[in-house]
KOLTIMI-417855 format. One record per residue (C-alpha): z, y, x. Coordinates in steps of 0.5 Angstrom, whole numbers, padded with zeros to 4 digits, always signed. Layout:
BEGIN
ZYX
...
***
This chain:
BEGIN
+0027-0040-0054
+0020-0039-0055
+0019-0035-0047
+0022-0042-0044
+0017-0047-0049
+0011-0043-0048
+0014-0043-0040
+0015-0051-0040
+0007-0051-0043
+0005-0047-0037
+0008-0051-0033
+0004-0056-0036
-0003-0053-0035
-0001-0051-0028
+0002-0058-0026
-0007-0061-0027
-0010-0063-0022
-0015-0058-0021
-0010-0052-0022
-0006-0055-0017
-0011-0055-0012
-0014-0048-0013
-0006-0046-0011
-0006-0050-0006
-0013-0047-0003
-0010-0040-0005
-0003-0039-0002
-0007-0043+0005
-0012-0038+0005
-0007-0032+0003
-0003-0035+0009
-0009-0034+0014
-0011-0028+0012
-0004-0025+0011
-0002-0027+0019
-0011-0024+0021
-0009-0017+0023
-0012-0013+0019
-0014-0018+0013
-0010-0017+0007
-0010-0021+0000
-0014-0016-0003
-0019-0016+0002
-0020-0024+0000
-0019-0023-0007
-0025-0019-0007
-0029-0023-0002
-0028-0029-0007
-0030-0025-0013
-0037-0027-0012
-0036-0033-0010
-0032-0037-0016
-0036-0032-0021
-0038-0040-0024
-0031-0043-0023
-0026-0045-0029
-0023-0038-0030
-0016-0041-0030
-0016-0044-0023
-0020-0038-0020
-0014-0033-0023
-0008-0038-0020
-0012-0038-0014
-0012-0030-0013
-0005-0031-0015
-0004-0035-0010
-0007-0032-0004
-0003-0026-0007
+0003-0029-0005
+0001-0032+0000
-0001-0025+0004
+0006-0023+0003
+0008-0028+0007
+0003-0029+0012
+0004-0022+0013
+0012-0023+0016
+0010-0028+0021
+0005-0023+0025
+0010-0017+0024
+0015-0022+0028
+0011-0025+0033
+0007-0019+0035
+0010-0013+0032
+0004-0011+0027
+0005-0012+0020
+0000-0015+0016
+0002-0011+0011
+0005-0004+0009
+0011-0008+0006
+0012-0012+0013
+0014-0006+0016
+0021-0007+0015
+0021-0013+0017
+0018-0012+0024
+0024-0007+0026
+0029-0013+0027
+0024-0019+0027
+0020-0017+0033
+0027-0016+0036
+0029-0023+0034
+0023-0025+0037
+0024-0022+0043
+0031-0026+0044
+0028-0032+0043
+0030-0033+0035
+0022-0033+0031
+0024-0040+0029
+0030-0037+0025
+0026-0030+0023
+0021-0035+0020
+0025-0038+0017
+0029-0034+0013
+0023-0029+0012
+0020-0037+0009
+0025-0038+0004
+0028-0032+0003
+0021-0031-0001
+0022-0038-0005
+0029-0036-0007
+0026-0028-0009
+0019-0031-0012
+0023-0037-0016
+0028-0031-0019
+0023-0025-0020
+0018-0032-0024
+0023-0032-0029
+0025-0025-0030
+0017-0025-0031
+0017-0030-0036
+0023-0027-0040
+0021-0019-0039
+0013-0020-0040
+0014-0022-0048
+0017-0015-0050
+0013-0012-0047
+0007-0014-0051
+0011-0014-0057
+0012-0006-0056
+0004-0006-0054
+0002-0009-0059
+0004-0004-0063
+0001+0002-0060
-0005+0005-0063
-0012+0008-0060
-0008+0014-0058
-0002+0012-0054
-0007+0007-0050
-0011+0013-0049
-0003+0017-0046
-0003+0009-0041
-0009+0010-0038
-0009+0018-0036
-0001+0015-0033
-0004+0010-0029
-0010+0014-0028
-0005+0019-0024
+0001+0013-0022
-0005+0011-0018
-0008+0016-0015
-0001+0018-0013
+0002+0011-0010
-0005+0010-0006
-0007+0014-0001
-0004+0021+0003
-0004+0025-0002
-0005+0025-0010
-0011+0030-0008
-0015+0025-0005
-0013+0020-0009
-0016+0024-0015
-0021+0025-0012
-0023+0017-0010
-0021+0016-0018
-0026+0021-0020
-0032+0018-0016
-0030+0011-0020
-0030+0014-0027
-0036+0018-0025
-0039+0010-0023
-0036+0007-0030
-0040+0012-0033
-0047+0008-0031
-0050+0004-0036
-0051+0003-0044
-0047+0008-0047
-0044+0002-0053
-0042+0008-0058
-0049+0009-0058
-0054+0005-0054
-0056+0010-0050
-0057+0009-0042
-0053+0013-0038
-0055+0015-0031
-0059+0009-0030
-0065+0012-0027
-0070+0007-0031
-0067+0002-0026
-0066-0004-0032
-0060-0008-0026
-0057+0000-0028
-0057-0003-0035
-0050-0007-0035
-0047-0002-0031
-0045-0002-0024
-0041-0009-0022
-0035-0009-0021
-0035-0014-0016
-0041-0011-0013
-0037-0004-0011
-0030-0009-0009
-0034-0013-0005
-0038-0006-0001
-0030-0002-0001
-0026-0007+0002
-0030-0012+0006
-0035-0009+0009
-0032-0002+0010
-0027-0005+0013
-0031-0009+0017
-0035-0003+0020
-0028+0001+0020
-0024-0004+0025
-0031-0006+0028
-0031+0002+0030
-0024+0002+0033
-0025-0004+0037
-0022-0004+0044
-0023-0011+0046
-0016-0012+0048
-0011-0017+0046
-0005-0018+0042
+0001-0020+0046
+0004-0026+0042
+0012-0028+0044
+0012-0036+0045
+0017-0040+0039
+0022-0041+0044
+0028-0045+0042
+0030-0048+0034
+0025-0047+0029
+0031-0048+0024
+0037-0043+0022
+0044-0044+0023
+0050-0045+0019
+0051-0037+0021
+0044-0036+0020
+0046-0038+0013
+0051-0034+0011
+0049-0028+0013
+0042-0028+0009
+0044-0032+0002
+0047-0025+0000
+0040-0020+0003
+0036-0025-0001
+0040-0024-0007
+0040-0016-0006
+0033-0016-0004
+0031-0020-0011
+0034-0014-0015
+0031-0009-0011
+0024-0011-0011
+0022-0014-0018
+0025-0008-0022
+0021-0003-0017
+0014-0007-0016
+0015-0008-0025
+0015+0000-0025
+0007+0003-0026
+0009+0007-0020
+0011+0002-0017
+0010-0002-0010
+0013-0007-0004
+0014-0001+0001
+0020+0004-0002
+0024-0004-0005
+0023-0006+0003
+0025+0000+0006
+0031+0001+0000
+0033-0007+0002
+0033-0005+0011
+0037+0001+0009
+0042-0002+0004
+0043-0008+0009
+0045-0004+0015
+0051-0001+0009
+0053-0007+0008
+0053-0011+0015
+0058-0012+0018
+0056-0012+0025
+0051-0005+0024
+0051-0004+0031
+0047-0011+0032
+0041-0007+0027
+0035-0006+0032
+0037-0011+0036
+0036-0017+0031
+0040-0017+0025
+0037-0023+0022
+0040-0019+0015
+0034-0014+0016
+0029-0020+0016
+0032-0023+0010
+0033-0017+0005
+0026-0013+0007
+0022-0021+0006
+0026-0023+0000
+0025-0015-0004
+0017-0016-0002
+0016-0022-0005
+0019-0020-0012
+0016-0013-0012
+0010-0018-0012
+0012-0021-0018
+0014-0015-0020
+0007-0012-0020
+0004-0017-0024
+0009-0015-0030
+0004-0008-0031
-0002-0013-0030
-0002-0018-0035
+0003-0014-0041
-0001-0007-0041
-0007-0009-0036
-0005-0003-0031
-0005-0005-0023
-0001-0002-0019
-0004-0006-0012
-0010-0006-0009
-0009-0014-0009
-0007-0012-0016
-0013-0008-0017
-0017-0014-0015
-0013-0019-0019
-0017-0014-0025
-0023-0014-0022
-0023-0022-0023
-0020-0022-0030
-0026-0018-0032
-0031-0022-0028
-0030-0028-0033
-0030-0022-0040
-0022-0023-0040
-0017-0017-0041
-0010-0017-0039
-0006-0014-0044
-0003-0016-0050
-0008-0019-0054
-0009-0024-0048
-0003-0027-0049
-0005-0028-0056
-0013-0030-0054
-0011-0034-0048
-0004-0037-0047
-0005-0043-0044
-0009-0039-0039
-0003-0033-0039
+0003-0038-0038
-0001-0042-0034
-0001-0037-0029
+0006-0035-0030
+0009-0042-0027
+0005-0042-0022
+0007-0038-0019
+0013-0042-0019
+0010-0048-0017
+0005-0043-0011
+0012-0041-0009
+0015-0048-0007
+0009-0050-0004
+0009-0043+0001
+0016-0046+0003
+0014-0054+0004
+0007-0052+0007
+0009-0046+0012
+0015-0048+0016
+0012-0054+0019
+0005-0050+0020
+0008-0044+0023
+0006-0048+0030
-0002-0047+0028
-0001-0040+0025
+0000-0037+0031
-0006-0041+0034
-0010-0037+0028
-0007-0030+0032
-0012-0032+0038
-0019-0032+0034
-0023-0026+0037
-0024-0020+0031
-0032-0019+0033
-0032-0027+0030
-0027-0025+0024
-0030-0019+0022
-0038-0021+0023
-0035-0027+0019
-0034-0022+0014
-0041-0018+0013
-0044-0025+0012
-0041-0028+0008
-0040-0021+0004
-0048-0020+0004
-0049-0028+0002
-0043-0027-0004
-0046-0021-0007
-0053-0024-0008
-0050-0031-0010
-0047-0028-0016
-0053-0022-0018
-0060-0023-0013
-0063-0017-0013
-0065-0012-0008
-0062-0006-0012
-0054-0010-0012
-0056-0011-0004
-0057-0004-0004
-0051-0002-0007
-0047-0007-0004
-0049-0002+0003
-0047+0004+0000
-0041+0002-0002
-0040-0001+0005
-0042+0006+0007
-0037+0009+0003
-0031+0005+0004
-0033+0006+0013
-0033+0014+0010
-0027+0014+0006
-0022+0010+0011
-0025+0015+0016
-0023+0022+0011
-0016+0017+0009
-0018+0016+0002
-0016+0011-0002
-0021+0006-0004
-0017+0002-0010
-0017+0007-0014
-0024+0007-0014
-0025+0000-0016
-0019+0002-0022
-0023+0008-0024
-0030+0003-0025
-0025-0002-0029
-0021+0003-0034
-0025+0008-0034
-0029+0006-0039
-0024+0002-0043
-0020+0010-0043
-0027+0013-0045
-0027+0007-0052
-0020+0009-0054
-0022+0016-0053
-0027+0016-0058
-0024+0011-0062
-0017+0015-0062
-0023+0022-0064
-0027+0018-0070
-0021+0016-0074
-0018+0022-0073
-0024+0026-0075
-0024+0029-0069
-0018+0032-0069
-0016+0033-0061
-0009+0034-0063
-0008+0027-0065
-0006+0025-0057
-0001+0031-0058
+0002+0029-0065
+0004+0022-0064
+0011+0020-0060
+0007+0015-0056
+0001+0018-0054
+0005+0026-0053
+0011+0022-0049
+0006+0018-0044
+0002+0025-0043
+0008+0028-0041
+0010+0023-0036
+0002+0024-0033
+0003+0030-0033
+0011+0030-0029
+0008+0025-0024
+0002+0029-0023
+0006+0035-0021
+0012+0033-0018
+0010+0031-0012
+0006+0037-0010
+0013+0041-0013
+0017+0037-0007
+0012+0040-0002
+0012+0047-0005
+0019+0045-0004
+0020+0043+0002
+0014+0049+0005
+0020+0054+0002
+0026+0050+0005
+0022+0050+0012
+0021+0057+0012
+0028+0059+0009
+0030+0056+0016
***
């Protein structure tokens, strides 16, 4: 009865004028950025972290939530009009959407990816809502050592759920805890690695680095690989609107795709690729008609889109209950809640519940916006595909430059702000992730406290991590998923030469 109060609150906060245009401004643009080639909700979280550094705090986090939202689906339409997922998680979708595309169905595809997305987002909003209080009832139980166990798990989860290769995921992690390092030390005052710069003092900016990583090495990366060449768009032939069998045949996928995808998004581990693919393949199992799979089966669009959607939601369960992002998008979402000194975790439903269940139902409110505004736009969306990358991405270093020097005028945060640039073009070039990075900078320094405060209480006593359940089963599990992976591929080398 508490959850369904504090959600009708939240309601409340996020009905305000002000907020509602922040959701509105926020699912626009990740519907934009999610249809642009290229471009995704994290790129635009970031490329906006320097510029709302001023705004209401409540609204600018709606607003990313929204864009996150938003790029979920905008990400489908270029999957199925042009067979080029906008994100990972719209690859399913392009096996059958481009398909039905090419058929002269794109309007039905559209449509059951649009509110396939509403009835997963609505369904995965409340069991957020539901879930999310537990989890910080647990958390808030824990002590300096079992935080300490969560951030060496989301340390390992996300250098192995980003990237290749836990290698190179560890090893972009590493460069952002080596950053995190930098700045006064607050146990004892020291500076660390300031090299007498006094901007060095607070550290190095997290803005500043998800600025440099995601939108100007992004920006150089494409500007790199640039061919001139034009996408070739299929026309929307025919009804926009889904039949009567269009209907029956997607309510279930939906439905299916709900259930998959939130519960696998809400894992530390977790993520919309694996629900998406799951949904395709459980699709075809259950279809009827498996043969018209590859051909355009509408069921292969509204399963994979409805388990996108609620692996989105799902990812937020982590972030707002224990702090711990398990997206790029996510990563970034973090990176905007330290902008305005707020922590996501347990003691923010405390400190700020307006602003925590604010958010919460305004995914509610975001989701339905997505459905009324997106069908009738489609028509513009696809003029949007025809806009020349070299306008796009130099957009992007302009106001990427602009933004950084708007939130923090000097020379040495221009200065990072191209290193940083220099480091994303470098990484994506080696195929190193980057948003472990950014997660490195951001919890980094947050696991060195509980640390030294888990030491201090116990008077030094290492042991401390090992002799408390917690802490001693969530190091456990860091060290399974650290070494699992590279299990399977020993695994797999000796099966290979076995055979």
């Amino acid at each position: 009865m508490d959850t369904l109060s504090l959600l009708a609150d939240g309601i409340w906060v996020a009905m305000q004028p002000g907020n509602l245009l922040f959701a509105a401004v926020g699912v626009l643009l990740g519907t934009l950025v999610g249809i642009l080639p290229g471009i995704g909700p994290a790129l635009t979280v970031a490329l906006l972290l320097p510029v709302t550094f001023k705004l209401d705090p409540t609204g600018s986090i709606i607003m990313f939530a929204g864009i996150y939202f938003g790029g979920m689906y905008g990400s489908s339409t270029t999957a199925i009009l042009i067979n080029t997922p906008g994100e990972a998680a719209s690859i399913a979708t392009a096996i059958e959407g481009h398909k039905m595309a090419l058929a002269g169905r794109a309007g039905p595809a559209l449509a059951t990816a649009a509110i396939g997305s509403f009835v997963a987002g609505t369904i995965a909003t409340i069991c957020l809502a539901l879930l999310a209080p537990g989890i910080v009832d647990l958390a808030v139980q824990f002590g300096p050592w079992d935080y300490f166990g969560l951030m060496v798990v989301a340390f390992v989860t996300v250098s192995a759920t980003f990237g290749s290769s836990v290698l190179r995921g560890l090893t972009s992690l590493g460069l952002g805890l080596f950053l995190g390092l930098v700045g006064i030390d607050k146990l004892t005052g020291q500076a660390r690695l300031t090299f007498d710069t006094p901007t060095l003092m607070d550290g190095v900016s997290v803005t500043t680095l998800a600025v440099g990583l995601f939108a100007m090495g992004e920006a150089l990366f494409v500007a790199s690989r640039y061919t001139g060449a034009a996408e070739k768009i299929q026309a929307l032939r025919g009804s926009l609107w889904m039949s009567r069998a269009d209907w029956k045949a997607s309510w279930k996928p939906w439905l299916r795709g709900t259930m998959l995808g939130f519960p696998i998004g809400a894992l530390p581990a977790g993520g919309a690729e694996v629900p998406t693919l799951l949904s395709y393949t459980l699709e075809r199992k259950f279809s009827k008609n498996p043969e018209q799979f590859g051909k355009g089966a509408i069921e292969g669009v509204a399963g994979p889109e409805a388990a996108n959607n609620a692996s989105a939601t799902g990812t937020l369960v982590p972030l707002l209950a224990l702090g711990l992002p398990t997206s790029a998008t996510a990563a970034m979402m973090l990176a905007g809640f330290q902008q305005y000194g707020l922590t996501p975790g347990p003691l923010l439903f405390t400190t700020n519940p307006e602003m925590v269940w604010g958010l919460i139902a305004s995914f509610l409110i975001g989701n339905l916006m997505l459905l009324v505004l997106n069908l009738p736009l489609v028509g513009l969306w696809v003029k949007l595909l025809t806009i020349p990358q070299a306008w796009l991405y130099g957009g992007i270093l302009v106001f990427a430059a602009m933004g950084t020097l708007a939130a923090n005028p000097s020379t040495t945060e221009l200065t990072m702000l191209v290193v940083f640039g220099l480091t994303g073009y470098l990484m994506r070039c080696l195929d190193y992730p980057v948003a472990p990075m950014v997660v490195g900078l951001i919890l980094g320094p947050m696991a060195e406290n509980q640390f030294r405060r888990a030491l201090q209480v116990s008077m030094g006593d290492y042991w401390v991590f090992f002799k408390h359940p917690g802490s001693a089963t969530l190091l456990a599990i860091a060290v399974i998923a650290l070494l699992a992976p590279l299990l399977f591929k020993s695994l797999r080398k000796f099966r290979a030469s076995e055979d």
